[in-house]
Structures are given as structure tokens and as C-alpha cells.
N, C-alpha and C positions, 0 to 999 in steps of 0.2 A: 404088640403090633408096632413096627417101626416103623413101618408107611401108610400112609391112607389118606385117597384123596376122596371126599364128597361132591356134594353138592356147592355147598357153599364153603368150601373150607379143606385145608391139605398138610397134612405135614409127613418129614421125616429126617432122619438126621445125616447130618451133613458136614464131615471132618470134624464129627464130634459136638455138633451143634445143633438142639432140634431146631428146624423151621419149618415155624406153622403160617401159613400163606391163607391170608383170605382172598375169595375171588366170587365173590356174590354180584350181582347186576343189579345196578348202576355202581352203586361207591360201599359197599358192605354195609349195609343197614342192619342192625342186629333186631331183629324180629322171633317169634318162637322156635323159626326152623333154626335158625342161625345161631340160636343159644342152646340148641337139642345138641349140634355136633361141637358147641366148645362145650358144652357136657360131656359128649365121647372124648375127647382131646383130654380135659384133665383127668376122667378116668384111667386112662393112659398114661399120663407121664407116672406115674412110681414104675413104671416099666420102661419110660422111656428114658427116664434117668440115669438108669445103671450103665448106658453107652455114651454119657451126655456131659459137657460143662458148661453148656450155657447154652440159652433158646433166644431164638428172633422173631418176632413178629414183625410180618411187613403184609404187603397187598400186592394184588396182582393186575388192580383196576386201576386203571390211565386216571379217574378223575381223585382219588386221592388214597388214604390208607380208611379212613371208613367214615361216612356221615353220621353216625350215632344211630339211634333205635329207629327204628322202624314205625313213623309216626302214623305213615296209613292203618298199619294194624294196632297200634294206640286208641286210632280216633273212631274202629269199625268196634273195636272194646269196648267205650265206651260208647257208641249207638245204639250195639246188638244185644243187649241186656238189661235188668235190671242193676240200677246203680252199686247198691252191697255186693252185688255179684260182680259186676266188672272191678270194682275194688279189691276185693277177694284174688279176681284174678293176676290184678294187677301189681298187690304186694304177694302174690305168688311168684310171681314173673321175677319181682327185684332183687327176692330172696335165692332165688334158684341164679341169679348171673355175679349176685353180689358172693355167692361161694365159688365159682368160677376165678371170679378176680381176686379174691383172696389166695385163693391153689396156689395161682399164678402169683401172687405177691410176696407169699409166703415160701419160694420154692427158694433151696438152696444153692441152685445156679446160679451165675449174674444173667439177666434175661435184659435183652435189649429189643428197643422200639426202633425199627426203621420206617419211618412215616416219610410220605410226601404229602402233596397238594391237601386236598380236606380232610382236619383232625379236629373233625366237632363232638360236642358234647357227647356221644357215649362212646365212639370213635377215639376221641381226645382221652374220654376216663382209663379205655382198655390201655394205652399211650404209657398214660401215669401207673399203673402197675407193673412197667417194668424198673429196672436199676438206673438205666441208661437210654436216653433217648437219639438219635440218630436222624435229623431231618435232611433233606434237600432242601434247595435253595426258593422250590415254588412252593414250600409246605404253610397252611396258615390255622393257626391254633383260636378254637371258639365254644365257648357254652351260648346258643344261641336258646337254653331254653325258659330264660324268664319271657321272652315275647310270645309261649306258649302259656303263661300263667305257672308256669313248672320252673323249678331245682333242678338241677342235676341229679340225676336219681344210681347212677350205676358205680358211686363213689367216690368221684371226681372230688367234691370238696373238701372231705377228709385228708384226702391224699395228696390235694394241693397244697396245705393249710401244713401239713407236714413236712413237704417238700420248699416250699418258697414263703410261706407267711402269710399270713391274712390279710394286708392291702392287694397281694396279686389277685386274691379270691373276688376280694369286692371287686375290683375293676374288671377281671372276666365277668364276675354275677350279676352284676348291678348295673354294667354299659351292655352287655353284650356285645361288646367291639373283640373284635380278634386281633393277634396278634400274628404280626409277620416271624417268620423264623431270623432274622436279626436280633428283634425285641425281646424272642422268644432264650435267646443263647446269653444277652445281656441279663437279665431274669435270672438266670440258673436255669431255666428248664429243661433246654437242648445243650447235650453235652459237646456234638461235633455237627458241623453243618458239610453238604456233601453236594456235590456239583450235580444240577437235575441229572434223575432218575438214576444217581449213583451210592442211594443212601443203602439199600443192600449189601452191594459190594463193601465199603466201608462198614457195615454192622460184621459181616462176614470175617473182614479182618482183625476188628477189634474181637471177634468171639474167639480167633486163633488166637490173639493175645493174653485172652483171661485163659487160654488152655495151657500155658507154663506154669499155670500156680495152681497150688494145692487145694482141693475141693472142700478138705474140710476146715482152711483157714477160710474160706470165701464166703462157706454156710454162718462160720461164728463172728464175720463181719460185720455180714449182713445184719444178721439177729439183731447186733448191736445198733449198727447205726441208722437200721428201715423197720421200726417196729409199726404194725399194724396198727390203725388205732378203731378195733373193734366196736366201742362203745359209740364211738362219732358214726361210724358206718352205719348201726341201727338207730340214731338218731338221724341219721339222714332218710332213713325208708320211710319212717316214721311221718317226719314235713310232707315228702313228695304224696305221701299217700292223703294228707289232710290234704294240700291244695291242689290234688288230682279229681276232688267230689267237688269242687268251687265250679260253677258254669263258665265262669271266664277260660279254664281249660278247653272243656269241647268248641268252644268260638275257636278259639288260636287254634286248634289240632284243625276245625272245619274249613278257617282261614288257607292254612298249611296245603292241605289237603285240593283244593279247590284252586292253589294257583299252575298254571300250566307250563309255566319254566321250566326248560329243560334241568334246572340243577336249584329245585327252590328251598333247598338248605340254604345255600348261599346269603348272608346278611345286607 
């Protein structure tokens, strides 16, 4: 299938380039439905491949590329059950998004993030599994989830720790403070910065650029210089799910939950 637009989610290829387009309401929250159809999507790419040399992830929502998980149905998880069960469910849940984001990490394309406005915590993880990040000028980068009692659970810290070193980790982890996309380019994290709501267009062109070179120098690049690091990733399920049964979680989820701002992600 080379096109298919859902519910919360769209792709198809475009001069050679899949893009998958989230457009869920408010800012893409990744909740079960929303990780059912990036389940359909990577069931798809070994088919979507074969017409393909590089994927974009971007959004279609004015208020950023994605808020991260879906903390209302986090904190109805953990209400509507007994505790081993919502556990259960919930390293069910990490397992099934964290091989999603592998698919995607591990694919032989160059796969590029074109992000704007908010790129939080699991929003900001899907981000970091691509090659290449691509922000606009209003984009701002955050794990807002130690003031939940929580890790970052959808890979993020592996794959930071990878990418820029372990002081950028602690300073995302440990302040919670975001970073602006200047900070964020200074850092290594963003490779090109792009004039509001023009980070598309610019992924667009750079994915023409990676189309001159040969697909199979680009796979055994990659290999080389983005290797997964599997064992950290299931060390990370691992923490979130211990201090996912801590009571200080459902405070900060009921906290979350219970303020009435229009955008209370926001730090």
C-alpha cells in the first residue's frame, strides 16, 4: 500500500520519499489508537521501500510535531485497574512502540524529522529516530517527564546518549527545561533550522538530495555510524516500568490531567 490516510496518521511517497504525516487533535499524542496505525505504517514500509530513498516525518497540527504519549489514557491506566494489570499493560504498551521506533531507526533510508513548535518527550523520542532533524525557527525540544515521577519511556535516552553524550541527557532529564531550536542546532541535535512552517519544504529538499546517492552505500553508512543500542532500550522499559507503580506517578498524571490549559504540556 503506497497511500493511506487514517485517522490519526497518513502517508505516501512523494518524488521518491515516503511521508508519513501525523494529524491527530490537539498536537499528536501518541495514545493506543495512535500506536495501532504506526503499527500499520511499519508493517508497510518493506513494501514501501522498494519505490523509496528516504522517509519524512512531519505533522499537520499548527501547535507542534507531537506532545508525546497520551497522558490522559496513562493516568485512566492507571485508575481503571488493578495495579499488576495496568503494569502489564503498560510495559505491553512500551514494548509494542519501542519496536515501531526501532523499524524506523533501523531502516536503510536516511529518514528525516521535520518538526516544528512542540517536540516533547515522546514526540521529541519519535524526532530522535530519525538520521536528520529538520526544525523551524518556533520548534522547542523537552522531556517534560520527571515532573510526572517518569523517564522517558519510548527510547529517548538511549538514543540521546548516542547521539550527543550524556551531560545533554542529564540537562534534558534532570531540569526539565527545553530547549530552543538555536540551543538545540548548537548541541548537534538539529541539523538545518528552517524559516516558520517551512521545515517540510526544506526536509523535502534535502530528501531529493539524499536521491543522487546510492541506496546501498547509504544502508552500510548508516549501519556503521547509527547503531541501535538495544540493550539500553530494554534497560529503559525496565526503570519506567519500576517507577511507573511508585504513587508519586498517578499524583503527577492526576496533577496533568486536571489542569485546564489550553496546552498543559507546555513547561
Amino acid at each position: 500500500m503506497t497511500e493511506h490516510k487514517g485517522e490519526m496518521l497518513s502517508w505516501q511517497i512523494v518524488n521518491g520519499a515516503i511521508e508519513l504525516g501525523l494529524h491527530r487533535e490537539p498536537c499528536n499524542e501518541i495514545g493506543s489508537a495512535m500506536l495501532e496505525e504506526l503499527e500499520q505504517f511499519a508493517g508497510a514500509l518493506p513494501e514501501l521501500m522498494k519505490g523509496a530513498h528516504a522517509l519524512i516525518l512531519h505533522s499537520a497540527r499548527p501547535a507542534g510535531f507531537c506532545a508525546g504519549a497520551d497522558l490522559r489514557e496513562l493516568y485512566q491506566r492507571a485508575r481503571g485497574m488493578e495495579k499488576a494489570e495496568a503494569l502489564r499493560g503498560v510495559r505491553d504498551f512500551l514494548e509494542r512502540i519501542h519496536h515501531v521506533m526501532n523499524a524506523i531507526d533501523a531502516l536503510p533510508l536516511t529518514t528525516i524529522a521535520a518538526v516544528h513548535g512542540v517536540t516533547f518527550g515522546g514526540g521529541f523520542e519519535l524526532a530522535l529516530v530519525c538520521d536528520i532533524i529538520i526544525a523551524d525557527r518556533m520548534t522547542r525540544f523537552c522531556f517534560p517527564e520527571l515532573r510526572l515521577g517518569l523517564i522517558p519511556g519510548f527510547g529517548g535516552i538511549p538514543r540521546l546518549k548516542r547521539d550527543l553524550g550524556n551531560a545533554v541527557v542529564r540537562d534534558l532529564l534532570l531540569t526539565g527545561r527545553g530547549f530552543n531550536v538555536m540551543k538545540a542546532q548548537q548541541i548537534g541535535l538539529v541539523s538545518q533550522i528552517a524559516a516558520e512552517g517551512e521545515a517540510l519544504r526544506v526536509a523535502r529538499a534535502t530528501a531529493s538530495q539524499v536521491g543522487k546517492f546510492d541506496r546501498a552505500t547509504t544502508a552500510a553508512a548508516k549501519k556503521f555510524v547509527k547503531p541501535i543500542p538495544y540493550e539500553e532500550l530494554k534497560q529503559e522499559i525496565d526503570i519506567f516500568c519500576d517507577l511507573y507503580a511508585q504513587p508519586a506517578v498517578e499524583e503527577g498524571l492526576r496533577r496533568f490531567v486536571e489542569n485546564e490549559g489550553p496546552q498543559p504540556y507546555l513547561p
